[in-house]
C-alpha positions, 0 to 999 in steps of 0.5 A: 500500500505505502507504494501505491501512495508514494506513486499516487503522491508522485503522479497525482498529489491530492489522490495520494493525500485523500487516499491516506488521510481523507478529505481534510485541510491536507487534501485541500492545502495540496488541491492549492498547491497542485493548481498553483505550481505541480512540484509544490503539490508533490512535495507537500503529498511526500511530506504529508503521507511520509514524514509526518 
């Protein structure tokens, strides 16, 4: 599972945050950041469902 995440937070950074954590001010923060600029998003998915 922690797989399918890591690539889901590389590919499509709030699916990997919903998936782990659901739809909470993580999910939307990352929505923001993805919209924004890409990479942002996928550095805060890694940091959210890995090193918090």
């Amino acid at each position: 599972m922690q797989i399918l995440i890591l690539i889901l937070s590389i590919l499509l950074p709030p699916v990997g945050v919903a998936l782990k954590h659901g739809i909470n001010n993580d999910f939307w923060i990352n929505v923001i950041l993805t919209i924004i600029m890409f990479v942002p998003g996928v550095i805060h998915a890694i940091y959210v469902n890995f090193l918090r």
